[in-house]
Backbone as CSV, one residue per row, in Angstrom:
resi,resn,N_x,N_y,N_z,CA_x,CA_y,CA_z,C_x,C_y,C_z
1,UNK,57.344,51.308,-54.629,56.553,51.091,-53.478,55.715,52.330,-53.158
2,UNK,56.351,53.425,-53.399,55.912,54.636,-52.966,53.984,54.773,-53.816
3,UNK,54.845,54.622,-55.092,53.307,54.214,-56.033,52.579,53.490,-55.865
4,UNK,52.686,52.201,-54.973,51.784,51.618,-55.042,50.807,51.428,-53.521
5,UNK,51.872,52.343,-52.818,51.013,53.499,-51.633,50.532,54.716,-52.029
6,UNK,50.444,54.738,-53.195,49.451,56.493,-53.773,48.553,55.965,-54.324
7,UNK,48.331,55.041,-54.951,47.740,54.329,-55.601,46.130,53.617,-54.682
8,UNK,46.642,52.582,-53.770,46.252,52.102,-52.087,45.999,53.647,-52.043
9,UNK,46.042,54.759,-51.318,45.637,55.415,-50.933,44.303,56.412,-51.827
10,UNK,44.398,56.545,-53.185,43.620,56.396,-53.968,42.633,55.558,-53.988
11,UNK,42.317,54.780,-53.856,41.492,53.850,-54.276,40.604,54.115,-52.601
12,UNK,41.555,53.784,-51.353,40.658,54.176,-50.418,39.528,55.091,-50.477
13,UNK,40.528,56.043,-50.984,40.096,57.661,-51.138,38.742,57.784,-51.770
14,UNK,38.642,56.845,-53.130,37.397,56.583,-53.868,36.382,55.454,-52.796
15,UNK,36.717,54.944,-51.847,35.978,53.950,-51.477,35.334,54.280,-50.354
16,UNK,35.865,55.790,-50.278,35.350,56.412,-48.753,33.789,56.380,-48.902
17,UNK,33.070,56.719,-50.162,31.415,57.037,-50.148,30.801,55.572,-50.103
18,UNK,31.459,54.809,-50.267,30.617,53.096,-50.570,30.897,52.792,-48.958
19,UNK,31.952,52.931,-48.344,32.406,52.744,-46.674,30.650,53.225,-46.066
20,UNK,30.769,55.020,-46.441,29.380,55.526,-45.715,28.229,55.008,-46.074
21,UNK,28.307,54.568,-47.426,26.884,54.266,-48.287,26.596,52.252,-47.386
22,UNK,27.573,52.037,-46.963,27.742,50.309,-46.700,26.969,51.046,-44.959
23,UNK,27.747,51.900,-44.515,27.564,52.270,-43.046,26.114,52.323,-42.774
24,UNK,25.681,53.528,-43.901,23.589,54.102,-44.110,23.455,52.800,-44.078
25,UNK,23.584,52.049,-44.621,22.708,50.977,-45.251,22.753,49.810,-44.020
26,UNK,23.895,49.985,-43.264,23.718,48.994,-42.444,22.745,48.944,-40.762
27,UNK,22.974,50.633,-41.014,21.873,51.240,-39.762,21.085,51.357,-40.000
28,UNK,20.921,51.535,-41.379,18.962,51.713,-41.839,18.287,50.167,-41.841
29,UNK,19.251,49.206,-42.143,18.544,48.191,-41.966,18.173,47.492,-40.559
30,UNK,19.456,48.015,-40.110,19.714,47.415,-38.875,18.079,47.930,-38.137
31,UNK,17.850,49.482,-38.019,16.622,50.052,-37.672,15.416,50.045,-38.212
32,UNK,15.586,49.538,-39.261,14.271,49.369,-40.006,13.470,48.093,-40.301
33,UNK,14.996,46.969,-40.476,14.399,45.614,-41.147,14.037,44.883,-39.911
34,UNK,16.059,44.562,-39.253,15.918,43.721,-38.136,15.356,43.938,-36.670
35,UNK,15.404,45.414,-36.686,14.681,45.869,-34.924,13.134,45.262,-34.959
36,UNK,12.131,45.661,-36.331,10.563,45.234,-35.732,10.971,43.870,-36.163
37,UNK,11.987,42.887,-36.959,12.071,41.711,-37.417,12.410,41.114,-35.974
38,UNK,13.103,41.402,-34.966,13.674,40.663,-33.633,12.377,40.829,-32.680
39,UNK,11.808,42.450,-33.235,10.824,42.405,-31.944,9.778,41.862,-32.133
40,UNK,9.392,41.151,-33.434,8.266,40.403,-34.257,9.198,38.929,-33.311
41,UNK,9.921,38.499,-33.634,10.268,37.395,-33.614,9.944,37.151,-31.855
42,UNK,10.556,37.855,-30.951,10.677,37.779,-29.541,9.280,37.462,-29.268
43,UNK,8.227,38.917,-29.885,6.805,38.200,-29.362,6.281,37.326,-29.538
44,UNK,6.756,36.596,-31.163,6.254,35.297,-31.565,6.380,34.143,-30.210
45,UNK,8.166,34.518,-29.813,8.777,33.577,-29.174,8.098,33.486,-27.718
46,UNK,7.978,35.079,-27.430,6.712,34.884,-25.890,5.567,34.337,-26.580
47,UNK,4.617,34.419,-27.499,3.592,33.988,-27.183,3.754,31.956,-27.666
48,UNK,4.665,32.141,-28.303,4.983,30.566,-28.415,4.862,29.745,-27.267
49,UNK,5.964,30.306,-26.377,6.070,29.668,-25.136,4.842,29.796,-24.013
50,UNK,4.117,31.356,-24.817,3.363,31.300,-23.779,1.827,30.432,-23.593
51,UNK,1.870,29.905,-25.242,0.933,28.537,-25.630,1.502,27.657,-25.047
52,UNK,2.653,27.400,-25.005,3.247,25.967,-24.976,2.903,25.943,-23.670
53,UNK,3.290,27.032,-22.616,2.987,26.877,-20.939,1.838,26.618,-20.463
54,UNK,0.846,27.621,-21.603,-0.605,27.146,-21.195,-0.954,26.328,-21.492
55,UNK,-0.398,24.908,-22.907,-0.895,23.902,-22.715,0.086,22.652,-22.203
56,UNK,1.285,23.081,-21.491,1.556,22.500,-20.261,0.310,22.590,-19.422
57,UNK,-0.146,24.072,-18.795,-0.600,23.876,-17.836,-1.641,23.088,-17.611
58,UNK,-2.674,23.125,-19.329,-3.631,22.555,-19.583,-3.418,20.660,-18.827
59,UNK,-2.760,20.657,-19.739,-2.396,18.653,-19.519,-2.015,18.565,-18.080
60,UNK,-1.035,19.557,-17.828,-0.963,19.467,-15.867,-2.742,19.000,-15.630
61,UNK,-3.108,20.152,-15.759,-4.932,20.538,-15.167,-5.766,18.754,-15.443
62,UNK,-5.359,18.642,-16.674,-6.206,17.528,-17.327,-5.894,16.288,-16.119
63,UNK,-4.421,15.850,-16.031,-3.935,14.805,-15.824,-4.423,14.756,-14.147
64,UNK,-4.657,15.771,-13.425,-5.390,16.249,-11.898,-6.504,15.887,-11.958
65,UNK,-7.137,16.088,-12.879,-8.934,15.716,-13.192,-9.095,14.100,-13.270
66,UNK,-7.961,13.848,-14.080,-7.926,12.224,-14.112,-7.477,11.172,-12.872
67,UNK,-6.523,11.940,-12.163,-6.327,11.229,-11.142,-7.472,11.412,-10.252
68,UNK,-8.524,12.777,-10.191,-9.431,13.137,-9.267,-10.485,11.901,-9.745
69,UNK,-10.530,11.770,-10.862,-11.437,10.966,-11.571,-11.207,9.561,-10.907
70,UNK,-9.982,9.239,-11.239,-10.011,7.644,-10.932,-9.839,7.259,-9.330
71,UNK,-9.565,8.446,-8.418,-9.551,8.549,-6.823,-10.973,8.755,-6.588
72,UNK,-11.982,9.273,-7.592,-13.300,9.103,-7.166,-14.221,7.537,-7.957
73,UNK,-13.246,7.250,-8.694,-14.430,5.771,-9.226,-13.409,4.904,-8.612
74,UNK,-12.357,4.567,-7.222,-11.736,3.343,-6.527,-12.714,3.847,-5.811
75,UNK,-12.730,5.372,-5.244,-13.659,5.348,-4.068,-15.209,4.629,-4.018
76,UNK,-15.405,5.128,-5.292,-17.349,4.215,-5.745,-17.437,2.966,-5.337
77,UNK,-15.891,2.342,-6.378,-15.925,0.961,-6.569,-15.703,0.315,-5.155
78,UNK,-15.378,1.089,-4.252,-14.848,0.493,-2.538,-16.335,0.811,-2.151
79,UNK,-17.102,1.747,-2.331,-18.169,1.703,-1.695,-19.540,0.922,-2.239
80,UNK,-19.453,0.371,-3.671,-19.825,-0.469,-4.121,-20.123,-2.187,-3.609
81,UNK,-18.513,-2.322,-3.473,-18.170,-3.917,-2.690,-18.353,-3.572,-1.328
82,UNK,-18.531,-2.461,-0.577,-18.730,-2.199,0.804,-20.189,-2.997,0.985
83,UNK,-21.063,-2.354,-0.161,-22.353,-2.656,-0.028,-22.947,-3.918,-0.462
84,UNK,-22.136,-4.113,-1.239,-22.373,-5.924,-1.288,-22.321,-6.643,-0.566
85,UNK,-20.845,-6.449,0.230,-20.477,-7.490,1.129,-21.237,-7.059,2.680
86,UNK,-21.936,-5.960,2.440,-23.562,-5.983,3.506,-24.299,-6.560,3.058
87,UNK,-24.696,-6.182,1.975,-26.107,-7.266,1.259,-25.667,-8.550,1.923
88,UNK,-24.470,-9.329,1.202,-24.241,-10.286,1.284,-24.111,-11.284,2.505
89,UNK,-23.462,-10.600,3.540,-24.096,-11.175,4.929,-25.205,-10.630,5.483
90,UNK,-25.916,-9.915,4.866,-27.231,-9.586,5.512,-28.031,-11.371,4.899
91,UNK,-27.959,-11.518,3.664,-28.576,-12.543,2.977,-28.025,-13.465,3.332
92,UNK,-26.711,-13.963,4.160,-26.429,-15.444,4.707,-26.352,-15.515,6.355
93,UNK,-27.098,-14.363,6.774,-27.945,-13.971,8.303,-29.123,-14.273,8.426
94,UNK,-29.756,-14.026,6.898,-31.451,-14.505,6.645,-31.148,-16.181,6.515
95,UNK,-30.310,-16.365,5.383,-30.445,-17.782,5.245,-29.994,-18.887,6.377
96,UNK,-29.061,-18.152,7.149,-28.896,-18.769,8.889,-29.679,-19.171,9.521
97,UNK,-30.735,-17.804,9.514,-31.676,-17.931,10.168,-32.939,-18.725,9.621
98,UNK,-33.034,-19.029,8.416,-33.936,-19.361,7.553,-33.963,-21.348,7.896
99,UNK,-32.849,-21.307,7.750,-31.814,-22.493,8.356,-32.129,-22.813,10.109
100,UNK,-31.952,-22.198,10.405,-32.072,-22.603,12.042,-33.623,-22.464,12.116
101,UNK,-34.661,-21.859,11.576,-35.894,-22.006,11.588,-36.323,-23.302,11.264
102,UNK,-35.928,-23.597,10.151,-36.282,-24.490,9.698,-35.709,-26.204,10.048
103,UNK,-34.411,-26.108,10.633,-34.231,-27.332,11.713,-35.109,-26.920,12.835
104,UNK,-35.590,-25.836,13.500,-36.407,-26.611,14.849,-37.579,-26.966,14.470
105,UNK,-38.120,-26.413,13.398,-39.496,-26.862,12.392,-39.298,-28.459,12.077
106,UNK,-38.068,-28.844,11.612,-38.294,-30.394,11.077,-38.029,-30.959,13.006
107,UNK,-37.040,-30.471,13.733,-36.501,-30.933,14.805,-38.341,-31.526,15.855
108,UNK,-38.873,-30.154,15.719,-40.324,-30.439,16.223,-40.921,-31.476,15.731
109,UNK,-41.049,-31.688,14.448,-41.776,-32.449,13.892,-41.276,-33.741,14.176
110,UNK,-40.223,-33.612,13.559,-39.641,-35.099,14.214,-39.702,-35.728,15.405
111,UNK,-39.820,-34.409,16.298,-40.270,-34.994,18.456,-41.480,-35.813,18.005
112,UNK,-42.182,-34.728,17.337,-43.773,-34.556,17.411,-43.977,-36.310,16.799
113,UNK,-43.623,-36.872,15.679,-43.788,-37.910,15.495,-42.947,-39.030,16.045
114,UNK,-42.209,-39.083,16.564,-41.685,-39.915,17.612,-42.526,-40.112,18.397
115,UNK,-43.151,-38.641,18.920,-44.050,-39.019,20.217,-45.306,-39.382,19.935
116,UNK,-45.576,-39.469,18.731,-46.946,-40.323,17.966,-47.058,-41.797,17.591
117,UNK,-45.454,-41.961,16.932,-44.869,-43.359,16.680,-44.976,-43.790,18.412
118,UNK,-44.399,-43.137,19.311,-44.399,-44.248,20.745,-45.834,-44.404,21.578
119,UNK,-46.459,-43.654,21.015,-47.746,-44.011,21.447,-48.528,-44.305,20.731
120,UNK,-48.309,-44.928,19.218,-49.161,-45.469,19.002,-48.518,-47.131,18.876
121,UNK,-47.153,-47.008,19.576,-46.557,-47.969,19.794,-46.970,-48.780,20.928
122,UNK,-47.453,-47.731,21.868,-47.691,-48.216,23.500,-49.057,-48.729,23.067
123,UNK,-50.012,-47.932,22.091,-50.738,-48.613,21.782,-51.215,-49.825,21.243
124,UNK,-50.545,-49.942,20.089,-49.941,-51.519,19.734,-49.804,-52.306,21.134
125,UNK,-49.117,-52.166,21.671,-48.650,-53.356,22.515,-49.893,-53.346,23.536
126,UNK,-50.098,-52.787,23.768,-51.812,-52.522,24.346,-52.634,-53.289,23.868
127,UNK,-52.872,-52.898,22.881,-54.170,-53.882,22.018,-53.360,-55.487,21.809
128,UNK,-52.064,-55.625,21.491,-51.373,-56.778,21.682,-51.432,-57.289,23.096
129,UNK,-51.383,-56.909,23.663,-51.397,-57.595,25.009,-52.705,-58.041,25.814
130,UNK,-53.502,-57.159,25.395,-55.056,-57.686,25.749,-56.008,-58.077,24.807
131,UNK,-55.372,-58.385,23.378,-55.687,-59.208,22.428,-55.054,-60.754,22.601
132,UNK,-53.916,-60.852,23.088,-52.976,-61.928,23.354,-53.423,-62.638,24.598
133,UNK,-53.842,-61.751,25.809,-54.673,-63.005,26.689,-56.030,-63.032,26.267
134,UNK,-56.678,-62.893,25.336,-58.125,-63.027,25.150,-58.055,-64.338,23.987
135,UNK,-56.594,-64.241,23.170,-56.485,-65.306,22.701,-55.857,-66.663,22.835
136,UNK,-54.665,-66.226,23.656,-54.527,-67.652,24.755,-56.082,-68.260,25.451
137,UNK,-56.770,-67.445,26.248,-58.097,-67.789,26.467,-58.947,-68.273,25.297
138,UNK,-59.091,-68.059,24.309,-59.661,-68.828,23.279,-59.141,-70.507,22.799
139,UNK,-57.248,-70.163,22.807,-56.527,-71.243,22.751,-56.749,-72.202,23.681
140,UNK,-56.651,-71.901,24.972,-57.021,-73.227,26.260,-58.215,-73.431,26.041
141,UNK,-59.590,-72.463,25.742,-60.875,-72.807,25.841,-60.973,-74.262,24.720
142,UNK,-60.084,-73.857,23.516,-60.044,-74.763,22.356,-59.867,-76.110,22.760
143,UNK,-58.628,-76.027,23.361,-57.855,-77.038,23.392,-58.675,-78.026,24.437
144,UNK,-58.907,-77.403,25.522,-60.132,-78.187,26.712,-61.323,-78.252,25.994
145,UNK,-61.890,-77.670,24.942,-63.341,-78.599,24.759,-62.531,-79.881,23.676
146,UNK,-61.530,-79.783,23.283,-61.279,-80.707,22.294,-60.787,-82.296,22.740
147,UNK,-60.125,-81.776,24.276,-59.693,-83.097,25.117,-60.994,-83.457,25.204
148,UNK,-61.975,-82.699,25.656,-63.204,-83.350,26.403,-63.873,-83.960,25.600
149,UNK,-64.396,-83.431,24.444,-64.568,-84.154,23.795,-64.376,-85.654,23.654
């Protein structure tokens, strides 16, 4: 046993320069490879995120423009049909009126010939009535020269 603790202790003994040579090698890398390799990586990782935030913020920005967008073409489109539905009873105010013009226009006319039809009705019966004793008077005149006869 004793030997094969001189032995073990030997071999350490030889392994002491590969221990330091493993040690250099692990601080030199550690300082040389991975320090600008983490601090390469970190800035990658800020400016990664810091694209990714700005085009969050972008599409935030975009998707504001779009709602501004479509809160300004309901607004058009409301002030659009606002103005129609003026046109539109402005044009069945004209045609109301276009309408009520035009019944007292026929309404007149229609007095107007009524009151032409009754007088030339009164007339008729006028000329009938003093045509009618001028012809009864013809009728008796007839009839008495025909007895006498």
């Amino acid at each position: 046993m004793e030997q094969t603790l001189q032995a073990l202790a030997g071999i350490l003994l030889k392994a002491i320069p590969t221990i330091c040579l493993l040690l250099f090698l692990y601080v030199y890398l550690k300082l040389m490879l991975f320090g600008p390799l983490t601090k390469v990586l970190k800035q990658r990782d800020a400016l990664t995120a810091g694209t990714k935030n700005a085009a969050e913020e972008s599409l935030r920005a975009a998707e504001r423009k779009v709602e501004e967008y479509e809160a300004r073409m309901r607004e058009a489109r409301a002030e659009v049909y606002r103005e129609q539905e003026e046109l539109r009873r402005g044009w069945l105010a004209d045609q109301a009126t276009h309408i009520a013009e035009a019944r007292e226009t026929t309404a007149a006319g229609t007095a107007k010939a009524r009151e032409q039809m009754a007088a030339e009705m009164a007339a008729a019966r006028q000329t009938l009535t003093e045509s009618s004793s001028a012809l009864a008077d013809q009728i008796v005149t007839a009839l008495l020269t025909r007895r006498a006869r």
